[in-house]
C-alpha positions in Angstrom: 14.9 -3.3 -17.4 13.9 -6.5 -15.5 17.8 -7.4 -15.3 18.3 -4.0 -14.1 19.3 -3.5 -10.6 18.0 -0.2 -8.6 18.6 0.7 -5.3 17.7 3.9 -3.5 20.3 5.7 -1.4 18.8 8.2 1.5 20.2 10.5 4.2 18.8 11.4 7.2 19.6 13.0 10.6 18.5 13.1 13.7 19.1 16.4 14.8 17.9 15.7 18.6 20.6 13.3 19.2 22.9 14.9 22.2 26.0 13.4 20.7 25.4 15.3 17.4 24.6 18.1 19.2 27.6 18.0 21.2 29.9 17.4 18.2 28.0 20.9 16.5 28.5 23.2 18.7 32.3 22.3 19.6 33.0 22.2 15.7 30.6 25.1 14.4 32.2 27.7 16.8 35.8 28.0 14.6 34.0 26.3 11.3 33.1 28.7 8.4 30.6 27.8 6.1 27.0 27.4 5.8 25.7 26.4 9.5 21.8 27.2 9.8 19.7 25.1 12.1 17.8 24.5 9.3 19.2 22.1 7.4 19.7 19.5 10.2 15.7 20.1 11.8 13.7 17.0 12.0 10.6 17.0 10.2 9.9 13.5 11.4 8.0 12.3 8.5 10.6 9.9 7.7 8.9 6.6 8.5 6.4 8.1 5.9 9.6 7.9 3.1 9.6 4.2 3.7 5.7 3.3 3.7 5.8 5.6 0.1 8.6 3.1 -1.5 7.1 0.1 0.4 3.8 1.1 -1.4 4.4 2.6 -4.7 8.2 0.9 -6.2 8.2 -2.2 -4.1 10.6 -3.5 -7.1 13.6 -1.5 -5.7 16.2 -4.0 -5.1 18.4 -2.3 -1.8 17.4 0.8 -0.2 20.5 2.0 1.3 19.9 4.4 4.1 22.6 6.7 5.5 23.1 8.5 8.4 26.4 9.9 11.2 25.7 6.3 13.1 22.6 7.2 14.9 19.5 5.8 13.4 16.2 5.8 13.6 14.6 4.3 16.7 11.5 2.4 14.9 13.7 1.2 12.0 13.9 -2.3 11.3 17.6 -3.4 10.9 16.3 -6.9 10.1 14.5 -6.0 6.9 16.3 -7.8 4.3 16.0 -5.0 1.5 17.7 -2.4 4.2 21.3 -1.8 4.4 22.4 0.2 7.4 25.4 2.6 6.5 27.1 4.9 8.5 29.0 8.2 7.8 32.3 6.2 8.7 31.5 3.4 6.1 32.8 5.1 2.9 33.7 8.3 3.8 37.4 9.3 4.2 38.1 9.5 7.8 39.7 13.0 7.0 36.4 14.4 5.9 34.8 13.3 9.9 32.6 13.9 10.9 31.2 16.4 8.5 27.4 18.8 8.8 27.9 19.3 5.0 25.6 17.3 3.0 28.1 17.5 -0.2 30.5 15.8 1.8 28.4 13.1 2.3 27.2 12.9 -1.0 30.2 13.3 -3.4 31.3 9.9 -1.9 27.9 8.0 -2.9 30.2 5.4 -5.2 32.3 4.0 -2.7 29.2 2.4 -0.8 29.7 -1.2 -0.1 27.1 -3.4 -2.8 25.7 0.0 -4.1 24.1 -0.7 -7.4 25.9 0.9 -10.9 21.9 2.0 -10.9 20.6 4.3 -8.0 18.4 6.8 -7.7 19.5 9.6 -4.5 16.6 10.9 -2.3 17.0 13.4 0.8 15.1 12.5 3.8 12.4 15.4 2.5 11.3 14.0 -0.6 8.7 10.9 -0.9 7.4 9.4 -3.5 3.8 10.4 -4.2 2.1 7.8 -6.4 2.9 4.6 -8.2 6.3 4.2 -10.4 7.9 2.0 -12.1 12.2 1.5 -12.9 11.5 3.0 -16.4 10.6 6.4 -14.3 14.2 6.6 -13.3 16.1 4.3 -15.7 15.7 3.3 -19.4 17.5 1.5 -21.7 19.7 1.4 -18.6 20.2 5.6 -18.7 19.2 7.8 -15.9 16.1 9.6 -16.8 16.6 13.2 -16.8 15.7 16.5 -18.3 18.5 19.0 -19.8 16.7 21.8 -20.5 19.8 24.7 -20.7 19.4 27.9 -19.1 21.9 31.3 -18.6 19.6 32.4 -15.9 21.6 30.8 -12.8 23.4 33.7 -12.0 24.4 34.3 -7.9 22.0 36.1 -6.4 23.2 37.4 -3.1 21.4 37.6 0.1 22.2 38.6 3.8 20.6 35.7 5.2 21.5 33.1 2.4 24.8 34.7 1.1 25.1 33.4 -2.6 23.0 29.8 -1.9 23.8 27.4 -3.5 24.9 29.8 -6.9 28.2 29.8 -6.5 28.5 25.9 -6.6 26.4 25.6 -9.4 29.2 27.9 -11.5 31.9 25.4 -10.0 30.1 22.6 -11.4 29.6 24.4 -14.5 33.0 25.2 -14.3 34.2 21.8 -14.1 32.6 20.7 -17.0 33.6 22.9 -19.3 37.0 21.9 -18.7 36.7 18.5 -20.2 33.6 18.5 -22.3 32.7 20.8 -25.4 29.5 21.4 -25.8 28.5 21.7 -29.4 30.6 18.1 -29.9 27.9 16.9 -27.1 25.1 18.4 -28.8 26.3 16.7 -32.0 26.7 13.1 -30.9 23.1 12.7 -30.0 20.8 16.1 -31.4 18.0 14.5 -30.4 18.4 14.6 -26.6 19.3 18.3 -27.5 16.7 19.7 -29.5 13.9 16.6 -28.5 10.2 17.6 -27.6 11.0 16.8 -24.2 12.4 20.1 -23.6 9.2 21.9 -24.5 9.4 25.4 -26.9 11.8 27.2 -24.2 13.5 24.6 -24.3 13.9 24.3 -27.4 14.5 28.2 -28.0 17.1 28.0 -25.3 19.1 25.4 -27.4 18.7 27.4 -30.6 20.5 30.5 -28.7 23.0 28.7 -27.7 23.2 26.4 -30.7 27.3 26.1 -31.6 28.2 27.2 -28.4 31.5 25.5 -27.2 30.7 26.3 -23.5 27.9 24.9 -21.2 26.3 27.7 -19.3 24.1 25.4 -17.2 20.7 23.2 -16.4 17.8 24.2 -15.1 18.0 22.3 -11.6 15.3 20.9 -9.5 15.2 19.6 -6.1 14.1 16.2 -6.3 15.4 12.6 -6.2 17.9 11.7 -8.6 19.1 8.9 -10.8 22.9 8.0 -11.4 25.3 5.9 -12.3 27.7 5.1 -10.1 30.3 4.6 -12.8 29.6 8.6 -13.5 31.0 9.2 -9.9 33.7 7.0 -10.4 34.5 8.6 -13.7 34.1 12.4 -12.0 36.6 11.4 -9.3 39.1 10.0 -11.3 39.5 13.3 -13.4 39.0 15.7 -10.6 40.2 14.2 -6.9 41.7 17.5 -5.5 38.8 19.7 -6.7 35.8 17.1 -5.2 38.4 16.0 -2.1 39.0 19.7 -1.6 35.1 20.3 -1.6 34.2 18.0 1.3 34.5 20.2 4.1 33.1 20.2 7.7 30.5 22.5 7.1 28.9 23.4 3.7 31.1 26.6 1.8 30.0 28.3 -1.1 32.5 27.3 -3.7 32.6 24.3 -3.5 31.6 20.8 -5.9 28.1 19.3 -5.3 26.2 16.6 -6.9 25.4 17.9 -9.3 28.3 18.1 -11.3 27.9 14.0 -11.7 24.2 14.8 -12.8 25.9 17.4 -15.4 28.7 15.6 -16.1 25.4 12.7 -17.5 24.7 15.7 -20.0 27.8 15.7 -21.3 28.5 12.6 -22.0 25.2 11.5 -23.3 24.4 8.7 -20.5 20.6 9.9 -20.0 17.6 9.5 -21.7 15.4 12.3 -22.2 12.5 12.6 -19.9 10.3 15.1 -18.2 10.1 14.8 -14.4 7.0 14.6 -12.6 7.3 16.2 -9.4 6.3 18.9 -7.2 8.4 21.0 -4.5 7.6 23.0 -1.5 9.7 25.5 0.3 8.5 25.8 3.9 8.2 29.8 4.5 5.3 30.4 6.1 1.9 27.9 7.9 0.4 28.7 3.8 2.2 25.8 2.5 0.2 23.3 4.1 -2.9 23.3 1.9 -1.0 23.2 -1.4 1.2 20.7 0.0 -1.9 18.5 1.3 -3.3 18.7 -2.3 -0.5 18.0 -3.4 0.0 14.5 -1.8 -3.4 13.5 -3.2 -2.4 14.2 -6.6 -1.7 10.9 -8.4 -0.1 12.9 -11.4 2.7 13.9 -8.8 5.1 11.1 -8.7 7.2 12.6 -6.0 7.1 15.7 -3.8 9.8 17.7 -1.5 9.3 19.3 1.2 12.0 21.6 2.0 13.2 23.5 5.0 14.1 26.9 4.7 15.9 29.3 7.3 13.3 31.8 6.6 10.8 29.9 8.4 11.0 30.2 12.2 10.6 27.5 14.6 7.4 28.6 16.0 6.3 27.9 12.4 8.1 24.6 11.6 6.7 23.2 14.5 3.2 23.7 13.8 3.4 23.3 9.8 5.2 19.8 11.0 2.4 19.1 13.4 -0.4 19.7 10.5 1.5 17.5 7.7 2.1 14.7 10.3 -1.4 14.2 10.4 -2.0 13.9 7.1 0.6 11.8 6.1 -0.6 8.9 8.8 -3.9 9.6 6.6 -2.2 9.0 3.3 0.4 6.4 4.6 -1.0 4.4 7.9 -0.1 1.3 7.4 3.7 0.6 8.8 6.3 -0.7 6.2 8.6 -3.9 6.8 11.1 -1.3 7.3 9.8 -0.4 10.7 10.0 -2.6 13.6 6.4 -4.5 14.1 6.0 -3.8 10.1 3.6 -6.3 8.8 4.3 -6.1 5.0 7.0 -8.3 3.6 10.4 -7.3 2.5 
């Protein structure tokens, strides 16, 4: 792996910037699609993503960090292992500017000197303790875990509508109409039916044993490792569905990225590995404790905090005010990738 390559690719948003605001409200009042205030509030624990890879994978080659043009005030654009890219950059200028987050995503591969190995963080997930490149990459395969489940059904709700659900059949969707999924199983059994996948896992792949169709992965919000040839690969198959998917704001049926982390499974470009991760859905002021002992868990190689519309701003605010002070507790030494850093790139 020492000839290996890995960058990190992040997004991030500042959602108190007058020109984005501007640009939402004019496009958001004829837009449909997915539109909540909460996936564009700041938690402003960013600085603390970039003291966490500074501190525990200072081996990452490029970290590649991408935002609508505006970024952060503290960050230091002279930092040698920072690449500043904007929306505009790779993105169709068709697809601008865009408040989906698929959008932005789907077109990963076409980042100028991106790596054929990255791993794919949102702003809300920091690493948590030490790792090294055979975490995300070995034998130069994305890490992953395939455990199979028939339990990602839509579910609807008034506030949420159908999620994220629907996308998650497109994807499926997708793949079944290129891959079968016994023929996968039989190429490689053992990243089928390995220990990895624990006894559910394993009972899961016994029900669906010769089953020609995949009926889907159990999914996880956390950073995630790719090759860039996979999204090359995706798009040359699929254009119209994936260009037809990157609208202004997020809509239910549409591709997300997923499909490139399925489309891995299929084709056998993983290797077989149990995350170590934990994830928090910000509801209520009781996720602060768990979270906080979470962060001092060294087992815990990452954590995500996510926003929810469920929690009101009220709330966020004070939740945000509480985990800002522990984070400069965990994390208060500044990176080289914030202005007056004193660590080396």
């Amino acid at each position: 792996m020492k000839d290996i390559k890995i960058d990190f690719v992040v997004t991030w948003l500042d959602s108190n910037d007058p020109e984005w605001q501007k640009q939402y409200t004019r496009y958001k009042q004829t837009a449909t699609g997915e539109k909540s205030m909460a996936r564009f509030r700041d938690m402003n624990i960013f600085r603390y993503w970039f003291r966490a890879v500074e501190q525990y994978a200072p081996w990452v080659n490029k970290v590649y960090l991408i935002t609508n043009g505006k970024f952060p005030d503290w960050i230091n654009a002279e930092c040698p292992k920072l690449v500043l890219v904007k929306h505009e950059d790779y993105i169709p200028s068709e697809c601008l500017p865009t408040f989906n987050s698929c959008t932005i995503e789907l077109h990963m591969h076409r980042i100028k000197g991106l790596s054929e190995h990255f791993v794919y963080f949102n702003d809300d997930m920091l690493l948590n303790s030490p790792v090294t490149p055979d975490y995300f990459f070995k034998n130069g395969l994305p890490c992953d875990y395939n455990k199979e489940t028939c339990f990602n059904v839509p579910i609807y709700t008034a506030k949420e509508r159908f999620n994220i659900y629907m996308s998650m059949l497109a994807d499926i969707g997708m793949l079944n109409a290129h891959f079968n999924r016994w023929q996968t199983v039989r190429q490689s059994p053992r990243r089928w039916f390995g220990p990895h996948l624990g006894w559910k896992g394993l009972l899961m792949s016994g029900v669906l044993m010769k089953q020609r169709l995949f009926v889907g992965f159990s999914n996880y919000h956390t950073e995630q490792a790719y090759l860039k040839s996979t999204f090359e690969d995706v798009w040359s198959k699929e254009p119209e569905f994936l260009m037809s998917s990157c609208t202004r704001f997020r809509e239910e049926v549409i591709a997300n990225p997923y499909l490139f982390r399925y489309w891995q499974f299929a084709q056998n470009k993983f290797y077989p590995r149990k995350r170590r991760f934990s994830t928090f859905h910000i509801t209520q002021r009781d996720v602060i404790k768990p979270i906080e002992e979470a962060l001092y868990d060294n087992n815990i190689i990452s954590i995500c905090i996510n926003d929810t519309p469920f929690c009101t701003d009220a709330d966020f605010n004070d939740i945000m005010k509480h985990l800002n002070i522990i984070f400069e507790q965990k994390f208060p030494k500044k990176s080289s990738f914030e202005t007056n850093g004193s660590s080396s790139c």
